[in-house]
N, C-alpha and C positions, 0 to 999 in steps of 0.2 A: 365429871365422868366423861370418859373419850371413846368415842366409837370408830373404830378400822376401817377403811370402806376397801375393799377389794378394788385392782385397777379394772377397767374395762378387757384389759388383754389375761388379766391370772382369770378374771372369770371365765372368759372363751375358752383358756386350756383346761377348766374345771368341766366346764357342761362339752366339750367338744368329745365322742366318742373317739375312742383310738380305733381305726381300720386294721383290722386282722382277723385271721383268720387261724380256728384252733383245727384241732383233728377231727373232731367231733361237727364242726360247724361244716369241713368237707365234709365228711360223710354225707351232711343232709343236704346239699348244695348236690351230691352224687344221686342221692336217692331221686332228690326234685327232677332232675336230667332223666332218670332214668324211670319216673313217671309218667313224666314229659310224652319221652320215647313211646312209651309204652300204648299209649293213645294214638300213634300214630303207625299204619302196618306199615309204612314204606321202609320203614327201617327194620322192619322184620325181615320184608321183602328184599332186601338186600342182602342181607344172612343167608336168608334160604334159598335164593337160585343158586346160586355157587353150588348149593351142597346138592340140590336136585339136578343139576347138570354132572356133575360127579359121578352121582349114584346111574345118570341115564349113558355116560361113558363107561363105565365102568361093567356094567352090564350086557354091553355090547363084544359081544365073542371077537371080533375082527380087530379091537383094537388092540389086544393083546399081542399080534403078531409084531416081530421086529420088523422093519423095513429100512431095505437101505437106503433112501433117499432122505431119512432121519437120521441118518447115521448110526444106522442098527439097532436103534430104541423105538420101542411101540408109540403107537399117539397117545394110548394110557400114559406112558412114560412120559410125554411131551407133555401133556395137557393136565396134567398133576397140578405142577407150581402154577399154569398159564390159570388153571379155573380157582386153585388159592389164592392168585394173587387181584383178583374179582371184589374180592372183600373189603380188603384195603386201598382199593382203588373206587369203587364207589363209595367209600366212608369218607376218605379225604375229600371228592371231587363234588359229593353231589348232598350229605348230612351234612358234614359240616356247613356250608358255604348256606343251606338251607336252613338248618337252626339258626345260623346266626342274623340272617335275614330276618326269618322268624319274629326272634327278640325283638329285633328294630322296630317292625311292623306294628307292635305291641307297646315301643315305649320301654319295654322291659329291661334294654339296655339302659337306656338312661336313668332310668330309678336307681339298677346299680352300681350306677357311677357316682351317685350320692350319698349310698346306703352306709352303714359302717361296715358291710361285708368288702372286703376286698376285689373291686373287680376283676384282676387278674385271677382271685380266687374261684370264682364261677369259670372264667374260660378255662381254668387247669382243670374242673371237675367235668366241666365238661370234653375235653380232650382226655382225659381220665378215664371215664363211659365208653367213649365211641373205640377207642385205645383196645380196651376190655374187649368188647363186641368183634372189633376185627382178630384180637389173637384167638378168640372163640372159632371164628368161622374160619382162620386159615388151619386150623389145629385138626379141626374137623375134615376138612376137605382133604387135609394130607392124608391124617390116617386110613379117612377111607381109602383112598388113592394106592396106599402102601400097605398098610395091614390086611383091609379087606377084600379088594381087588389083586391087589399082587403087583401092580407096579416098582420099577425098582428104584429105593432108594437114594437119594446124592452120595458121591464118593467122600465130598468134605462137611460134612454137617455145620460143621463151626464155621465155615466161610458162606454156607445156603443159611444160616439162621442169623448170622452179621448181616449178610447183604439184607432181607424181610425185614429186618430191625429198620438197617438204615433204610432202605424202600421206603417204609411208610412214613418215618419221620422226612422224609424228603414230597413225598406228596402230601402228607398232609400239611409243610410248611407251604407247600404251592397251595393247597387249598384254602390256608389262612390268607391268601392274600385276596381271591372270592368272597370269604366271610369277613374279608375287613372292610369292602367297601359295600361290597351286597342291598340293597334298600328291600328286595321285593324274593321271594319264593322263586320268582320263573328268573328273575334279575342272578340269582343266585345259581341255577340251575344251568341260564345262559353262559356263565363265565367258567363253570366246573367241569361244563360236558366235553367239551372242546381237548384238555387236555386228559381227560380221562381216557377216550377213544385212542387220542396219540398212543397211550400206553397201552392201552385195549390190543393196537396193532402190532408196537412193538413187540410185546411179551407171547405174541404167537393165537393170540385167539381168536381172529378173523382166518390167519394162513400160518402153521408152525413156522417157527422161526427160522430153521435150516433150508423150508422152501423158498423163502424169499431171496431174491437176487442179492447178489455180495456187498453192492451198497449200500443197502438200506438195513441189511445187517451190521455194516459200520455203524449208519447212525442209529439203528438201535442200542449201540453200546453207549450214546451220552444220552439216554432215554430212561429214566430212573426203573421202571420194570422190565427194559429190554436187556438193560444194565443185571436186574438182581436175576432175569430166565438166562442170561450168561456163566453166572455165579451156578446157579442150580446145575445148570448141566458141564461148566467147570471149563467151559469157552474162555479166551481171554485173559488178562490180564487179571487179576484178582482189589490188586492196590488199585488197579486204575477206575474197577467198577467204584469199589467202595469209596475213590475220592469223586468221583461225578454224585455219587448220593450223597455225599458231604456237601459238594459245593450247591448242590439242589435246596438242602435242609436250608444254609447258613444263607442261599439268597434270597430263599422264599421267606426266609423266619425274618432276614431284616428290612425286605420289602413291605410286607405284612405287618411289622409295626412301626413301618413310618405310612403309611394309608390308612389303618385301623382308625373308624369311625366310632363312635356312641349313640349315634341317630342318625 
């Protein structure tokens, strides 16, 4: 009587789990993120100034006047996209780059880098989450802006809602490159603030953007949200904003995965 012995290598492929990831397996990878989240108010707090600076512009009788040093649109009008675009600009610069520090701090990367969950599958669900949360708060903040206050409208929607697409995906691939190396929460925060504020400036929220001298509203235009308050109010070059949020995405996204750490 003969007995088989299996090689050492078919048994490895027999007990080795396949890495993937079903629909079902997102979802709870989504839910766990947005548990996570849920323990923590800063990221609330992120959501909700935007939308409580809105509501306290908004409410202000003087903003509604044209002015022509705006080029005949009120500060309401100006300051519409500048406090939407708040949302996705602290999500990129200062959540991500911070959860993913987070993880590290905890090990928690590195376990999924072994697990059979797929670790590109955790950072999709999570870029998933944060994704969600910012078209929450900029959706928010517009409508109040335009429904409820009365501001007007953009002329081309379909060019202000491409450009906010590419915008975030352009900051957020700068932000994967904070969250790739990140070791620490303030390590994380140090690296995200810096370019946040840049945008902070460009996109008109410290000084609107028509008041600012002619060259700095040049280089607002290779500035990813100086670039999408150009688009909104229908400034510029249209192809030219949306190739600087292009080439933003594609340098950040492939910086970002030649740095990305596991611990």
């Amino acid at each position: 009587m003969s007995a088989t012995t299996a090689s050492p290598l078919s048994a490895d492929v027999r007990v080795s789990p396949r890495r993937r990831i079903t629909a079902r397996g997102f979802r709870a990878l989504m839910g766990m993120h947005v548990k996570l989240f849920s323990r923590e108010p800063g990221v609330a707090i992120i959501v909700l100034v935007p939308i409580v600076l809105m509501v306290i512009f908004g409410s202000i009788p003087g903003t509604k006047k044209p002015q022509a040093d705006l080029g005949g649109r009120s500060v309401l009008d100006v300051y519409v996209p500048t406090i939407a675009a708040m949302v996705p600009l602290m999500i990129a610069c200062t959540a991500l780059p911070t959860a993913m520090a987070s993880f590290r701090e905890r090990n928690a990367l590195r376990r999924f880098s072994v697990s059979p969950v797929l670790p590109g599958g955790m950072l999709a669900a999570l870029v998933a989450v944060l994704s969600s949360m910012a078209l929450v708060g900029v959706l928010i903040v517009v409508v109040l802006g335009l429904a409820v206050f009365g501001a007007h409208a953009p002329t081309n929607l379909g060019a202000v809602i491409s450009a906010f697409v590419l915008g975030f995906t352009a900051v957020m691939a700068v932000g994967m490159i904070a969250a790739a190396r990140a070791t620490s929460s303030g390590m994380a925060t140090g690296m995200g603030t810096p370019f946040m504020i840049l945008n902070f400036f460009f996109s008109g929220l410290y000084v609107p953007v028509a008041q600012l001298p002619h060259a700095f509203q040049t280089i607002g235009e290779f500035v990813p949200f100086g670039a999408v308050m150009d688009a909104w109010s229908g400034e510029g070059i249209l192809w030219q904003h949306l190739a600087v949020l292009a080439g933003y995405t594609v340098f950040g996204g492939f910086l970002s995965a030649k740095l990305f750490r596991w611990e």
